[in-house]
C-alpha positions in Angstrom: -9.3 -23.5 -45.7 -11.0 -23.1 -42.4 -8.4 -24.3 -40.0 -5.7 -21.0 -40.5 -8.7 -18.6 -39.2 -9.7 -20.9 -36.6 -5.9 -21.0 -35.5 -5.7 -17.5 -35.2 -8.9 -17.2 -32.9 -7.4 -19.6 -30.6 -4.3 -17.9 -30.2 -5.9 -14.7 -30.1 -8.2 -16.4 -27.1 -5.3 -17.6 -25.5 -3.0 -14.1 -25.5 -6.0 -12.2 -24.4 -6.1 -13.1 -20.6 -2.1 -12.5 -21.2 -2.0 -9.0 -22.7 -4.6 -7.9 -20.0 -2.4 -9.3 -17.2 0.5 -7.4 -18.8 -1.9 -4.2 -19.0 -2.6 -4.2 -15.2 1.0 -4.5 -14.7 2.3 -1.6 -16.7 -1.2 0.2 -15.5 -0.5 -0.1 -11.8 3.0 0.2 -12.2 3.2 3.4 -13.5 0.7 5.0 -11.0 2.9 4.0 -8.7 5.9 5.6 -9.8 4.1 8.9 -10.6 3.1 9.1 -7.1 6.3 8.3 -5.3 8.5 10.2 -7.4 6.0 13.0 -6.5 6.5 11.5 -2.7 10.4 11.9 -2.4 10.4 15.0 -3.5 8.1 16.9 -0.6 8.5 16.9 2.9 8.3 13.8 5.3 4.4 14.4 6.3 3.6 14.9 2.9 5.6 12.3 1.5 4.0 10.2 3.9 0.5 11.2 3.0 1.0 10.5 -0.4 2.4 7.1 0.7 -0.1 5.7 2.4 -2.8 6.7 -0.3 -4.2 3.3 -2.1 -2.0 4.0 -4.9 -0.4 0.1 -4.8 -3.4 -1.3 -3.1 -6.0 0.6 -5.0 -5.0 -0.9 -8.4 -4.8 -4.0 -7.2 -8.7 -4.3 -5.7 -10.1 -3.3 -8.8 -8.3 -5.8 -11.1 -9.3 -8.2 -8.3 -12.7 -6.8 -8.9 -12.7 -7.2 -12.4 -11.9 -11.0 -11.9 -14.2 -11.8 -8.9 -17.5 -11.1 -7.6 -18.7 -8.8 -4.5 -18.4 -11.1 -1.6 -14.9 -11.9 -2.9 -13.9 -8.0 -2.9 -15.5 -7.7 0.9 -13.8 -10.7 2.2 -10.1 -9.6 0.2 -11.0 -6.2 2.0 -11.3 -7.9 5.4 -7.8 -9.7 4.8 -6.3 -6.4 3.6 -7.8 -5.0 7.4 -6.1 -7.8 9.4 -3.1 -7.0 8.0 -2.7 -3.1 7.3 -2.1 -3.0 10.9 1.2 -4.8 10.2 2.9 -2.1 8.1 2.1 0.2 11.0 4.5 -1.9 13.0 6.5 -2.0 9.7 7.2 1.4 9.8 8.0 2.3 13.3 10.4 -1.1 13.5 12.5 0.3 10.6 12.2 3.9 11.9 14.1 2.8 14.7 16.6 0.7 12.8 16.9 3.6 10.3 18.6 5.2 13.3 22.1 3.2 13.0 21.6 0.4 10.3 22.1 1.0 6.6 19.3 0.4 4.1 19.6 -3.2 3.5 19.9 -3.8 6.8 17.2 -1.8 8.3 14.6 -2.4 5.7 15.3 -6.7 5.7 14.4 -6.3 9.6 11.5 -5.1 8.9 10.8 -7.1 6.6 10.9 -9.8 8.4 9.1 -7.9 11.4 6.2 -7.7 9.0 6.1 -11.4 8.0 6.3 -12.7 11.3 3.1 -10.6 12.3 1.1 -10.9 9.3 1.6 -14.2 8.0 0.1 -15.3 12.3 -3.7 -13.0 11.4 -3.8 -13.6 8.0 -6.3 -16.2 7.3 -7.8 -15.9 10.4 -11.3 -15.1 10.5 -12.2 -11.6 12.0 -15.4 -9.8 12.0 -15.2 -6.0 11.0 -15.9 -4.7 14.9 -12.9 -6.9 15.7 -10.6 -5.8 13.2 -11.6 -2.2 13.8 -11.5 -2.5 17.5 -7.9 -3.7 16.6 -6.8 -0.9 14.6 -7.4 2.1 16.6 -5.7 0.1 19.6 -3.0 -0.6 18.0 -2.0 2.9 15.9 -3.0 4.5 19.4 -0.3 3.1 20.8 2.3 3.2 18.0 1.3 7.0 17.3 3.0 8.4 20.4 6.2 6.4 20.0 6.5 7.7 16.3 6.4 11.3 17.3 10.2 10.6 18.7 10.6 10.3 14.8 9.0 12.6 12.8 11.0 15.9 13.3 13.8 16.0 10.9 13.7 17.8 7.8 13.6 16.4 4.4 17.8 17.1 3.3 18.8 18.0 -0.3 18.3 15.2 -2.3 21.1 13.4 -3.8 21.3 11.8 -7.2 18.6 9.3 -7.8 20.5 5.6 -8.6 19.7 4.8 -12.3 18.0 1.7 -11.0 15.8 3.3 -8.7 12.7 3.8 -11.0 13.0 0.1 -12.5 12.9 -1.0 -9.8 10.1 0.5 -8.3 8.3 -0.2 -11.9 9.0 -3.8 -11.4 8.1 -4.5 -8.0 4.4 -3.3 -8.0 4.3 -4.9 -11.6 5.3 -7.9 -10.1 2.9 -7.6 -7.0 0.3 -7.2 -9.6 0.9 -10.0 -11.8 1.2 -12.6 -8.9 -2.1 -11.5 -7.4 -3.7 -11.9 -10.5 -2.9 -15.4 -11.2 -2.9 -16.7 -7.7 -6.6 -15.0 -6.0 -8.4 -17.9 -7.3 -6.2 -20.5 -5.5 -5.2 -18.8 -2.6 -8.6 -16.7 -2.0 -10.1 -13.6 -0.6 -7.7 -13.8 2.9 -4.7 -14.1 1.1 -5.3 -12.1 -1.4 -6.2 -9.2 1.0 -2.5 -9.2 2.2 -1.0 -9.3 -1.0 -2.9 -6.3 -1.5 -1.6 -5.2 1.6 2.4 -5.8 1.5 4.3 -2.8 1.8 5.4 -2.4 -1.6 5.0 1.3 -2.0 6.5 1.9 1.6 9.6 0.1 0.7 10.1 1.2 -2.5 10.4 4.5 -0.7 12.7 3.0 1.7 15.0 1.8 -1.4 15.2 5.0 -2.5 15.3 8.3 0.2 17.3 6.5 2.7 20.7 6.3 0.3 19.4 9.7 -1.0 18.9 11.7 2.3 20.2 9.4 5.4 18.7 7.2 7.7 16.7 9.7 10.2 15.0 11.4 7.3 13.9 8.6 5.6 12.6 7.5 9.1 10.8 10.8 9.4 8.6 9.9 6.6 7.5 6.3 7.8 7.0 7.2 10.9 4.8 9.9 10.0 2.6 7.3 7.5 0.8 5.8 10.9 -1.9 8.5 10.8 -2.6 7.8 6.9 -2.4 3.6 7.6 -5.3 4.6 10.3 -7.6 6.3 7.8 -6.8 3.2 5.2 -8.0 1.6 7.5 -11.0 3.4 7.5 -11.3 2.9 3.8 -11.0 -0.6 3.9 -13.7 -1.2 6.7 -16.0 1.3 3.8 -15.2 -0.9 1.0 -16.0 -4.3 3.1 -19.8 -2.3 4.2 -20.6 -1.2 1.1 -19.8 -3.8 -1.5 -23.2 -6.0 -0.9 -25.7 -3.0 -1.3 -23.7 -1.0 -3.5 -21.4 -3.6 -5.3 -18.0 -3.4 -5.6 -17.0 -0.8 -8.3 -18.9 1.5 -6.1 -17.3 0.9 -2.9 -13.9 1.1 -3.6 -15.1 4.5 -5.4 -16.0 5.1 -1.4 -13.2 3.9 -0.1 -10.7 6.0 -2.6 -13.0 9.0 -1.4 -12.4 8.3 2.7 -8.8 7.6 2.2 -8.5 10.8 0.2 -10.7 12.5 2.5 -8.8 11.2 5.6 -5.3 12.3 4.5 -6.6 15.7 3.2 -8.1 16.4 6.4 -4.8 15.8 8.2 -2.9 17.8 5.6 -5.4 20.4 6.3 -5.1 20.0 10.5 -1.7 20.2 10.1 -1.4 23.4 7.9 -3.8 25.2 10.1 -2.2 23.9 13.4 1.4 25.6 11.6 -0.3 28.5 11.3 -1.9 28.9 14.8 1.5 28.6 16.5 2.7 31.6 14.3 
């Protein structure tokens, strides 16, 4: 008589872990969307402030925190440091290609840009002043090079493809659901660069560069290298604080500098418009 029940808890045990997986998909999934779809439609620095918020990586490092202790969210944070700097390089290498490729083209160079330079660092151990030191090096010299890209106004915007959204949907549900399963195995490093990958950014790609050309859609990622700075920032808070604080609290601080970083160059930029009036 006992052996129906005790079938049922044992399933129920064993879809559990599953349904939760399939809630941080659908979770992080849909923030994602909201956002970009919110993205596409303003202008390329705003767009690109929006972008480069943790809105792909933010999901992700708190259902890795629900799964792993502090040390493992500081050392995923380190990871996600070493390689942030890489979809900097992202960015400006498909700006560039955005110029005279197509999509498909453009964005598959970059692509592969991207894994040739992460996949090197990643792994590698770094302390925080190194990784840092790194950073602001390396967006100061990509910064002046993007400014040749940033001027072009956002176009009318076409049709959206049906697909688009889907797509999008999929993608970071996908992101989320590997990292899940595979953190344990392939550790904090690793895991940090999943966190990482340009999901968000290329989804955008996908969809403004058929909608409003090549140069526009190049205005946008070139302007993200100010915001991938200030995540940086963020992820260098979140690695600090997780030991005293723990983690749920310090990627509460590092939402809060990433916010505070891209408001404050929102801000710069509106009162800079307005002084040249």
């Amino acid at each position: 008589m006992l052996a129906a029940p005790a079938k049922r808890i044992d399933s129920f045990v064993l879809l559990t872990p599953l349904l939760a997986l399939v809630a941080k998909m659908i979770a992080a999934a849909s923030l994602v969307v909201t956002a970009s779809v919110v993205a596409e439609r303003s202008g390329p620095f705003v767009a690109a402030m929006i972008a480069t918020l943790p809105i792909s990586a933010g999901p992700a490092l708190v259902f890795l925190a629900l799964d792993h202790d502090d040390a493992f969210i500081a050392g995923a944070a380190l990871g996600a440091m070493a390689t942030n700097a890489v979809n900097g390089v992202f960015c400006l290498v498909y700006a560039a290609l955005a110029q005279r490729l197509d999509t498909v083209r453009a964005l598959g160079l970059a692509l592969i840009a991207w894994f040739a330079m992460a996949l090197p660092v990643t792994g590698q151990v770094f302390s925080l002043a190194q990784l840092l030191l790194g950073s602001l090096v390396l967006f100061a010299a990509l910064i002046p090079f993007s400014l040749r890209y940033m001027k072009v106004p956002m176009p009318a915007l076409a049709a959206r493809a049906r697909f688009a959204i889907p797509i999008r949907a999929l993608s970071v549900a996908a992101l989320i659901g590997v990292l899940t399963l595979l953190s344990s195995a392939i550790g904090p490093a690793y895991s940090g660069m999943l966190v990482v990958f340009p999901i968000v950014l290329s989804s955008l790609i996908v969809i403004l560069q058929p909608r409003v050309g090549g140069r526009a859609s190049a205005a946008v990622m070139a302007s993200t290298l100010p915001g991938l700075l200030g995540f940086a920032a963020a992820l260098a808070v979140v690695h600090l604080a997780s030991a005293p604080l723990g983690r749920f609290q310090a990627l509460a601080l590092g939402l809060l500098t990433s916010f505070a970083w891209n408001g404050g160059l929102l801000l710069l930029r509106l009162v800079t418009r307005r002084a040249r009036r």
